[in-house]
C-alpha positions in Angstrom: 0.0 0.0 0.0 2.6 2.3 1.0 4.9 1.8 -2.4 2.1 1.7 -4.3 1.6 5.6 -2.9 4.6 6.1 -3.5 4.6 5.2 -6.8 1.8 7.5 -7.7 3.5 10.2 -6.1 6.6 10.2 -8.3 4.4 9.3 -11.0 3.1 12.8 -11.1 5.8 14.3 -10.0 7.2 15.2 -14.0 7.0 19.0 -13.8 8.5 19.2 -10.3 11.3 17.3 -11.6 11.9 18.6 -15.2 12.2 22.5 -13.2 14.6 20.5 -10.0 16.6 19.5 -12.9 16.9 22.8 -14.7 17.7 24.8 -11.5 20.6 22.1 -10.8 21.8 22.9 -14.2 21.6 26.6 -13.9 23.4 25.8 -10.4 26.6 23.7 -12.2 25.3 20.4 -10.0 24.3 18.9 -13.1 25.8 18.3 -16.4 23.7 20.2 -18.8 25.0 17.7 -21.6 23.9 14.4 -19.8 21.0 15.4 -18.4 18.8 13.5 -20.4 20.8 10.5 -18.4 19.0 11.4 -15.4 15.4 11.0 -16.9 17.2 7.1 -17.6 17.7 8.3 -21.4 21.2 7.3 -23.0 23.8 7.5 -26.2 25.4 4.5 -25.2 24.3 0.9 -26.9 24.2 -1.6 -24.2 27.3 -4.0 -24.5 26.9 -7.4 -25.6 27.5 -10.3 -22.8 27.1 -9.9 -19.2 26.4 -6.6 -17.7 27.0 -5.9 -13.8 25.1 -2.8 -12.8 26.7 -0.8 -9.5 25.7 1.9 -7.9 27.0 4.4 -6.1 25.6 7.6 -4.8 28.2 10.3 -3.9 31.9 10.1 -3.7 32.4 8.0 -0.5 30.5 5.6 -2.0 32.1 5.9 -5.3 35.4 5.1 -3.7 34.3 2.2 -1.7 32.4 0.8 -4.9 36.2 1.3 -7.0 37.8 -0.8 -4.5 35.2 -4.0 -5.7 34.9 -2.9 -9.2 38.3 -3.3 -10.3 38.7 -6.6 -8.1 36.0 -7.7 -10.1 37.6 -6.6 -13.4 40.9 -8.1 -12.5 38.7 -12.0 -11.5 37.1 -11.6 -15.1 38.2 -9.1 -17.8 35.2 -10.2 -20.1 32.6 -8.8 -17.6 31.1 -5.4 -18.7 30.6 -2.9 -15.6 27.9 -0.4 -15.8 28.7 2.1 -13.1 26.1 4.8 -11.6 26.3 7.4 -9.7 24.3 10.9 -8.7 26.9 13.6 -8.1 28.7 15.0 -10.3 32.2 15.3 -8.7 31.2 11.0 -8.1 31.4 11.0 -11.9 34.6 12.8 -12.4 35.9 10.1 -10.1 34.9 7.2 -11.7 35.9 8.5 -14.8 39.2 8.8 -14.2 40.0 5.6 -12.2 37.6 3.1 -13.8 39.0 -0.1 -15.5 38.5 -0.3 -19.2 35.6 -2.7 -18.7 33.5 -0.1 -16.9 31.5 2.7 -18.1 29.6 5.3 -16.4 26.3 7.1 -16.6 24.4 9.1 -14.3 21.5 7.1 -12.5 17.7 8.0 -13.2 16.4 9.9 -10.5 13.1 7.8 -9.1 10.5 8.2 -11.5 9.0 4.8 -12.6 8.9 5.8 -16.0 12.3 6.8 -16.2 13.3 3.9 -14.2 11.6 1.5 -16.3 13.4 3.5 -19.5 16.4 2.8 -17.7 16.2 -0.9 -16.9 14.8 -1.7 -20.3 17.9 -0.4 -22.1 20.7 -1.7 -20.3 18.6 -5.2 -18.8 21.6 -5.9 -16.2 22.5 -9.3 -15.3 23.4 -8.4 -11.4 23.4 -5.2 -9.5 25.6 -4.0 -6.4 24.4 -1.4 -4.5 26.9 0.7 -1.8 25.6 1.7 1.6 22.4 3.1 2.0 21.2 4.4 -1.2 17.7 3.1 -1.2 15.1 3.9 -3.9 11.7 2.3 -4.4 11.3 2.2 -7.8 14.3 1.4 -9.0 15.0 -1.5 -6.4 10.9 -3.0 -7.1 12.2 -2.7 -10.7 15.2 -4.8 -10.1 12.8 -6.9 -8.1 9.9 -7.0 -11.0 12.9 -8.8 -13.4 14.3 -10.8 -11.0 17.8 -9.1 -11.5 19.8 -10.3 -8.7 21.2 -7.9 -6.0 23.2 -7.5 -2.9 23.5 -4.5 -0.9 27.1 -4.0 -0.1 28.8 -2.0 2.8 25.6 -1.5 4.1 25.0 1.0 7.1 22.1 2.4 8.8 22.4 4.4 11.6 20.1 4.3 14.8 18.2 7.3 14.5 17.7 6.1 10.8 16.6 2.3 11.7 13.9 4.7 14.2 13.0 6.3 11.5 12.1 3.7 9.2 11.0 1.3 11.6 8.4 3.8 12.9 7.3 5.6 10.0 7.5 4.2 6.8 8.5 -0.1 8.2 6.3 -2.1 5.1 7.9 0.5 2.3 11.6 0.0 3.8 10.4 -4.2 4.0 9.5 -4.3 0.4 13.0 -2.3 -0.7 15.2 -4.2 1.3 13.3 -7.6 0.1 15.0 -6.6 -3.4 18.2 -7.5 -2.0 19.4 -11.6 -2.1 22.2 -10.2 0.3 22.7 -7.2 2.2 26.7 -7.1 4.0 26.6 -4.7 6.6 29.7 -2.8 7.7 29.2 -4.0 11.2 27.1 -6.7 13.4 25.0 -3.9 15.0 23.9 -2.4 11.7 23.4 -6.2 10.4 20.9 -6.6 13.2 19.3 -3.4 12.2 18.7 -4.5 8.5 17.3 -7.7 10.2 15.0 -6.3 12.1 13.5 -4.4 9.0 13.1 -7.4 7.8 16.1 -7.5 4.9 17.4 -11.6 4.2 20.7 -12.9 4.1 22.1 -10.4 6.1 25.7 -10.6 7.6 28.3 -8.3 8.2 31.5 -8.8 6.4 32.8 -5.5 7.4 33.7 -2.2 6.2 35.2 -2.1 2.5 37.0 1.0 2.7 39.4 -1.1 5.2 40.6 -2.6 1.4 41.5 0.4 -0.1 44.0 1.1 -2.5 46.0 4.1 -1.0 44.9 7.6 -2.5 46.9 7.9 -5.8 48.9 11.1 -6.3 51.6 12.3 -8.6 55.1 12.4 -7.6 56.3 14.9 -9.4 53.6 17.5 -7.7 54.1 16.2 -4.4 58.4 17.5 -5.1 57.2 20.4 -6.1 55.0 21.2 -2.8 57.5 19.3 -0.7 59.8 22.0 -2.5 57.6 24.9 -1.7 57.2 24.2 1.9 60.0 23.2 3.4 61.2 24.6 6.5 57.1 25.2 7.4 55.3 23.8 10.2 51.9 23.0 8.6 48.5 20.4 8.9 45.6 19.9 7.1 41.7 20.3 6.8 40.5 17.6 4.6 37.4 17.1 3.1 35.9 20.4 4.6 32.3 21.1 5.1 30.3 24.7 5.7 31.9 26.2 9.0 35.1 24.0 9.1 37.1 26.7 6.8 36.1 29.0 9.5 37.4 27.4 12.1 40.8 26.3 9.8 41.1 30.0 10.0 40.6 31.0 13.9 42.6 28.2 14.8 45.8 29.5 12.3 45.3 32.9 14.1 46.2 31.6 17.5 48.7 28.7 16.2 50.4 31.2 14.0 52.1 33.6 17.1 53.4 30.2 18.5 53.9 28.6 14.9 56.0 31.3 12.9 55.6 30.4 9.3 52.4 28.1 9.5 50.9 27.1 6.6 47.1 25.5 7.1 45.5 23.1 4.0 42.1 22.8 3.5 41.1 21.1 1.0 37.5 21.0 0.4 35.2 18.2 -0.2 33.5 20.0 -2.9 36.1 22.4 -4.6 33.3 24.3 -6.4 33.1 25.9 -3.0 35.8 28.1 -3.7 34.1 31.8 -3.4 32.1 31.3 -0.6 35.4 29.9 1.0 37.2 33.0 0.4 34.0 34.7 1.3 34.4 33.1 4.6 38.4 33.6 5.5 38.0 37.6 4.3 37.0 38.5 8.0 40.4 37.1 9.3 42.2 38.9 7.2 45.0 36.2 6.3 46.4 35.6 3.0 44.5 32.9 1.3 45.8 31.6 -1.8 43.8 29.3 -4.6 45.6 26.1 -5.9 43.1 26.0 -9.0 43.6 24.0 -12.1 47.0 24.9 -12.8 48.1 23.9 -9.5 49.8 27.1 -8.0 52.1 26.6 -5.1 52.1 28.0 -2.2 54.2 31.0 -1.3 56.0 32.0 1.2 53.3 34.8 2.3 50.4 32.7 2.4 48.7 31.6 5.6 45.7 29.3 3.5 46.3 27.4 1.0 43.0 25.8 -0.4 43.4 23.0 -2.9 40.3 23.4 -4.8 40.8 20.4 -6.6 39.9 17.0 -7.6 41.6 13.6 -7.3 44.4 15.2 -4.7 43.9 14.4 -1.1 46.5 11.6 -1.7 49.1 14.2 -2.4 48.0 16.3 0.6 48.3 13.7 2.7 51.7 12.5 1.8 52.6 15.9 2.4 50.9 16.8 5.5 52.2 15.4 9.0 49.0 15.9 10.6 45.4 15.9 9.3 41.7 16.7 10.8 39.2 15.0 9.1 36.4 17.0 7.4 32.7 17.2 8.4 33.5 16.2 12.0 32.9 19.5 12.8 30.6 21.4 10.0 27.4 23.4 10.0 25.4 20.5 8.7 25.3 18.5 11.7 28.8 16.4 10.7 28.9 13.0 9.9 32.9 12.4 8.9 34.4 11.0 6.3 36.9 8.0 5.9 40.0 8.4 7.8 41.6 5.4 6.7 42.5 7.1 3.5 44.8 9.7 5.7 46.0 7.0 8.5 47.2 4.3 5.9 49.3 7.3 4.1 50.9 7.9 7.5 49.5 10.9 8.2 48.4 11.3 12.3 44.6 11.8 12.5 42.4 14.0 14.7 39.0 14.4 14.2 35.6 16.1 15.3 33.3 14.7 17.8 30.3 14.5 15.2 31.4 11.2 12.7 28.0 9.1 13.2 28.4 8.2 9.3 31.5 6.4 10.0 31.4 5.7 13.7 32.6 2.2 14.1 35.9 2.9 12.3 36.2 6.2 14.3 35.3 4.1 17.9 38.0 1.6 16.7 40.8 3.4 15.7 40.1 6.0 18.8 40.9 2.5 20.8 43.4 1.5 18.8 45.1 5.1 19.3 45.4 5.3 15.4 42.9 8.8 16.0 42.5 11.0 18.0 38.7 12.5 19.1 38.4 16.4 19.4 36.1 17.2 21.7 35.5 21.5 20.3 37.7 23.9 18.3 39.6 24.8 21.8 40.9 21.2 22.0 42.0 20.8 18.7 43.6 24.2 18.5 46.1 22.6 22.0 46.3 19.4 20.3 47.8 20.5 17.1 50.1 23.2 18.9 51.1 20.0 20.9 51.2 17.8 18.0 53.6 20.4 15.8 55.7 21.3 18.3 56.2 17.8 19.4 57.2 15.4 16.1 57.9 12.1 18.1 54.3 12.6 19.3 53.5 12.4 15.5 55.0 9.7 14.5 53.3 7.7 17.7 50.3 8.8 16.3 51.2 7.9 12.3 53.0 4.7 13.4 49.8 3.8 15.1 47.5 4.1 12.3 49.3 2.1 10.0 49.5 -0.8 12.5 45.5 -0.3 12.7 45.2 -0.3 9.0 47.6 -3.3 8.3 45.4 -5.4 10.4 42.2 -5.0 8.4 43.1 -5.4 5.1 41.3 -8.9 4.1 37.6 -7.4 4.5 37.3 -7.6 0.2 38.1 -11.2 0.3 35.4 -11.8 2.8 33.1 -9.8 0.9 33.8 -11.6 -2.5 33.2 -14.7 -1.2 29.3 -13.8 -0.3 29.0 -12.2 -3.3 30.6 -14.6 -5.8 28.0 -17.5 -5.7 25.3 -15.3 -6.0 26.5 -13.6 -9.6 28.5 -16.7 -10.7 24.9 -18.3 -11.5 22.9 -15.2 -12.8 26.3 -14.0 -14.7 27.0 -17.5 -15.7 23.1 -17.7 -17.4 23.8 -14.1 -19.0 27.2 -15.5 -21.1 
């Protein structure tokens, strides 16, 4: 009853949609020439032979979802790899690292007719779906042709297992019932999925334990190696609305204690640039751009904002120390993956507000591979502490990478659910 409300609702929901995805053109959030991709329309012939259909919302996701797609391309070079995502800057991403047997498009947003267009053109054989993207129609049309599909590094957080259970339980039943597998991240958001009634559930754990170190290029990183040497300096990655801010009191105080600081940020969404600057003017430091001619830093500058793509890797070979992004933002936080900086070497600190990403925050706080910053004050000590003090550093750095050495065989675990389950349907498809 529910989904089939639902499905009325988006049904008629064509206007609203065709102006949404104007304004997100007018607003540079969508690609004006593959828009049509959105309303499930596409250039692209479908490939002979077996498809594999993943999706993958946003960059986190994107990067977790690389780690399985090109283990899969590497186990079977004659599989074709269909790869969605919504985000742009997600698409720039897979672009640029996917294996030759992957493509990408945008996915449809949830309109059944474009959903249906969608799924009629490309028919995939399997589909993997990353985290906690969850859409009706798409998952009752994957359902509707029996496409198999597993749910992979699945999360759900309390207050969102509340929310579902309590508001909207038979709609959340009949999407996760689209799933012959859902692999949670952890056994206490396993038992969550359970409880909402998904099947097969287990919880392999978290694939972003089995990434690939952030590439970067070494001739950039001698450059800014180069153009910084001699300065104390730590980094603000992946920054959120408010954290540039705070970047930018905290270099005030550091800086009379710290002569020649340099801070980093480098945002999570670069096209943030002017409202960045916007937001250091009132401290009156000197903020410099890195852009898409990758200026250096000079000797004058206090921020240095890499408002680029594809680059944390560099930043953290660079940087000794490194806060991790929406920990602390406007938006209510959430965190993002601080294995990426911990298994470069780089010591970690982060905000108090990581609920996204808790259980690999709680365990590497344990582990003392990161360090949890209770407010702006505390961090500001710590990282005086931290860069005045470099065997406290590499304590820090050396305990991360024990942390991360120790989980690296959660892919392998995750393969073997998944294989049996697209062996068969793939297998069929050939």
């Amino acid at each position: 009853m529910m989904y089939s409300l639902y499905r009325v609702l988006t049904q008629n929901s064509t206007p609203f949609l065709l102006r949404l995805l104007d304004k997100r053109c007018a607003n540079g959030k969508e690609d004006p020439a593959r828009v049509d991709e959105k309303k499930g329309l596409t250039a692209l012939p479908r490939p002979a032979g077996r498809l594999l259909w993943v999706h993958a919302a946003s960059v986190g996701e994107s990067r977790a979802a690389l780690i399985l797609i090109k283990k899969l391309a590497a186990d079977d070079p004659a599989l074709h790899i269909l790869v969605t995502t919504v985000t742009r800057t997600a698409a720039q991403i897979m672009e640029r690292e996917l294996p030759s047997c992957a493509f990408h498009q945008y996915a449809p947003l949830d309109h059944p007719e474009w959903v249906e267009t969608f799924l009629d053109h490309w028919c995939p054989d399997g589909a993997l779906w990353m985290e906690s993207e969850l859409w009706p129609n798409m998952l009752a049309g994957l359902k509707a042709r029996e496409v198999p599909a597993v749910l992979v590094n699945a999360r759900l957080s309390e207050k969102s297992f509340f929310f579902w259970r309590l508001t909207a339980g038979p709609l959340c039943r009949e999407m996760l019932g689209a799933f012959t597998k859902i692999l949670a991240q952890t056994e206490r958001e396993a038992e969550r999925f359970r409880l909402l009634g998904g099947r097969g559930v287990s919880a392999p754990g978290n694939i972003k334990y089995s990434a690939a170190p952030l590439p970067f290029d070494k001739a950039d990183l001698r450059k800014i190696t180069t153009a910084t040497k001699g300065r104390p300096l730590w980094l603000f990655a992946s920054t959120h609305a408010g954290e540039e801010d705070m970047a930018c009191r905290i270099h005030q105080i550091l800086q009379n204690k710290l002569p020649g600081l340099l801070t980093i940020i480098v945002p999570r969404h670069p096209e943030r640039r002017g409202a960045i600057l916007e937001d250091c003017a009132p401290y009156h430091l000197t903020v410099s751009l890195r852009g898409e001619n990758k200026i250096l830093p000079q000797e004058e500058d206090d921020i240095y904002v890499a408002d680029t793509l594809g680059e944390l890797g560099l930043f953290y070979r660079l940087a000794p120390v490194a806060c991790i992004g929406r920990s602390f933002s406007l938006d209510g936080g959430g965190g993002h993956n601080p294995i990426e900086a911990a298994q470069l070497g780089c010591a970690v600190l982060h905000g108090p507000n990581v609920q996204y990403l808790q259980d690999i925050f709680d365990e590497m706080d344990a582990a003392g591979a990161s360090l949890r910053m209770a407010h702006e004050s505390h961090m500001t000590g710590w990282l005086l502490d931290l860069l005045q003090e470099p065997e406290r550093v590499k304590l820090l750095q050396d305990k991360g990478l024990a942390f991360c050495a120790g989980q690296t065989q959660v892919i392998d675990r995750i393969l073997d659910e998944i294989r049996p389950i697209f062996d068969e349907a793939l297998a069929g498809a050939a």
